[in-house]
N, C-alpha and C positions, 0 to 999 in steps of 0.2 A: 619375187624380187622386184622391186620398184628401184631404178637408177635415175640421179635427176643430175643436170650439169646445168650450171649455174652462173652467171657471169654479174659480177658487181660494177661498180661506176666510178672509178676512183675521181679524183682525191676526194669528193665529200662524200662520199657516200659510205659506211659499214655494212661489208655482207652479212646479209637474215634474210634465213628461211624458214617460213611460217606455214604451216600447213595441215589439214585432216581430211579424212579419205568418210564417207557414210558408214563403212566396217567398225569407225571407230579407232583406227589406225590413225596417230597424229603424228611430227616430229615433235624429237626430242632426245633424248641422249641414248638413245637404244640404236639411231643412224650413225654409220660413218662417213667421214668426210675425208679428201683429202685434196692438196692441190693440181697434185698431180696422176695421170691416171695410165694404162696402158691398153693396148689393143684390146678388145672384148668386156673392156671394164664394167658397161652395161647389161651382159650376159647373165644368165642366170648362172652359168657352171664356174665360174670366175671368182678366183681363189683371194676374197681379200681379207684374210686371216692377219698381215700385217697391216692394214687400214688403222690409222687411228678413231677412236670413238670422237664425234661431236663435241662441240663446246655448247654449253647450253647458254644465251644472252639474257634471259629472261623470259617470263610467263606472258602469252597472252593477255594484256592487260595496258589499259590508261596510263602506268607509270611504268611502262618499259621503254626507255629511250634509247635510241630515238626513234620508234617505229609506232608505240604507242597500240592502239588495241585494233584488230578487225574482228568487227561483227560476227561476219559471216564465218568466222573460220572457229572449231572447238574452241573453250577456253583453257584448256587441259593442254595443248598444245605451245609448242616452246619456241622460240626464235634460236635456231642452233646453223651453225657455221665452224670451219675450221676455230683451232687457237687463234688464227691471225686475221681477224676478220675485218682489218684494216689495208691489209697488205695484199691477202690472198685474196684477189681479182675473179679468180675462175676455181670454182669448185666442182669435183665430182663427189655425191653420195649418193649412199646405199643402202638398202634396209632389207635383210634378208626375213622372209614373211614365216618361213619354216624355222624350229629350232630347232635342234639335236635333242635325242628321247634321253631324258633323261630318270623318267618314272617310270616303273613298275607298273606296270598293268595288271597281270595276271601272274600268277604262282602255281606249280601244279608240281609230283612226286612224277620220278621214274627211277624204271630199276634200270641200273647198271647192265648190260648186257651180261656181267662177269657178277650180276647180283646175288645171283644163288650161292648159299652156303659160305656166305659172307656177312659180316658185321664189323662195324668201329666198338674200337676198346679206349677206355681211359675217358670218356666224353661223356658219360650217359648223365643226359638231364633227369629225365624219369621214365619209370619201369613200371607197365600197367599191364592190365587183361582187354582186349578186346575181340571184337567175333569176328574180324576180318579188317586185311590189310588197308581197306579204304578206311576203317571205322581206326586205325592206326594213322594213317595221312592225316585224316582232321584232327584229330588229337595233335599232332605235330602241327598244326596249319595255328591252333587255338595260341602257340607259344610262342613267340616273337626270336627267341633266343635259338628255336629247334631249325637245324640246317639240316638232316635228316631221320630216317627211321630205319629200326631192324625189327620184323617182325616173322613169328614164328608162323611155318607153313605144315599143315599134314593133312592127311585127310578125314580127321574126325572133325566131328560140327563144334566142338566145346569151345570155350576161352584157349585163345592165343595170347602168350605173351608180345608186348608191342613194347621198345625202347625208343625213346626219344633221344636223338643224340645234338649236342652242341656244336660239332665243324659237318662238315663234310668227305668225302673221300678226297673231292681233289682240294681241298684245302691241307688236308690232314693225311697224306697217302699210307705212314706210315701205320696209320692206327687201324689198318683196314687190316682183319686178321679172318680165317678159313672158323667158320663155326658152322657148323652140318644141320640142317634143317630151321635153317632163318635166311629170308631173303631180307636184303640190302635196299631201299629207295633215296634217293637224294632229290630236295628240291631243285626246279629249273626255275626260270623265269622266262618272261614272254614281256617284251617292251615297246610301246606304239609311239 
């Protein structure tokens, strides 16, 4: 979290703040601003989920008035202040450095603890042979559409039937139906 408070000079003066970090981190409309602020505002654990986003004034550059270009600072970086950057004197902003995961990482099957001598009805993408329930995972893994797999278990070495299905159990509870000698796996996800 980086907090900055900021004080402007009225009457001539418009607040802007211009700035970039060596990380690559510049302002710009990704800060929030606002004029007023409460205890801890500077805190990393400090809830500012109602903060309004940045006003962005202009680019880094010769014909942003009236501040015009610094050298030394990226060019990629924006002169940002509240909306009222006439009025509002004293600014606190914020730039939270973490975001929320919002991608997928990793994918991987599990059975159901209740997976034995279970399968989904009414969803079946595709119905194949394979030698074992991993060589059935990747086959579900290959399909974009596939939310799980039923695949048959015994003890001889041959082809196993392996079903690729389109929901899930807990998407789909109802379609989870007792069929004796196929176990049940649903994808999970894993998110960083």
């Amino acid at each position: 979290m980086i907090a900055l408070k900021c004080k402007g000079n009225p009457p001539t003066w418009e607040g802007g703040i211009l700035g970039s970090l060596e990380n690559g981190l510049v302002t710009d409309t990704s800060w929030k601003c606002t004029p007023f602020a409460t205890l801890g505002w500077n805190m990393r654990t400090y809830r500012d989920d109602d903060w309004p986003m940045t006003t962005s004034y202009g680019p880094n550059s010769a014909s942003t008035f009236p501040w015009g270009e610094i050298t030394s600072i990226d060019s990629s970086a924006k002169w940002i202040w509240t909306k009222d950057n006439k009025n509002d004197t004293e600014v606190y902003c914020r730039r939270n450095l973490e975001t929320p995961c919002t991608q997928v990482k990793e994918s991987f099957f599990q059975s159901m603890k209740e997976g034995k001598d279970f399968a989904i009805q009414g969803f079946l993408l595709l119905q194949t042979m394979v030698a074992s329930d991993t060589e059935c995972g990747l086959r579900c893994d290959q399909h974009r559409t596939c939310a799980s797999f039923t695949v048959q278990y015994s003890e001889s070495r041959g082809p196993k039937i392996c079903e690729l299905n389109k929901v899930s159990a807990k998407s789909h509870p109802r379609s989870v139906v007792r069929r004796q000698g196929f176990q049940y796996f649903e994808r999970a996800y894993v998110f960083y």
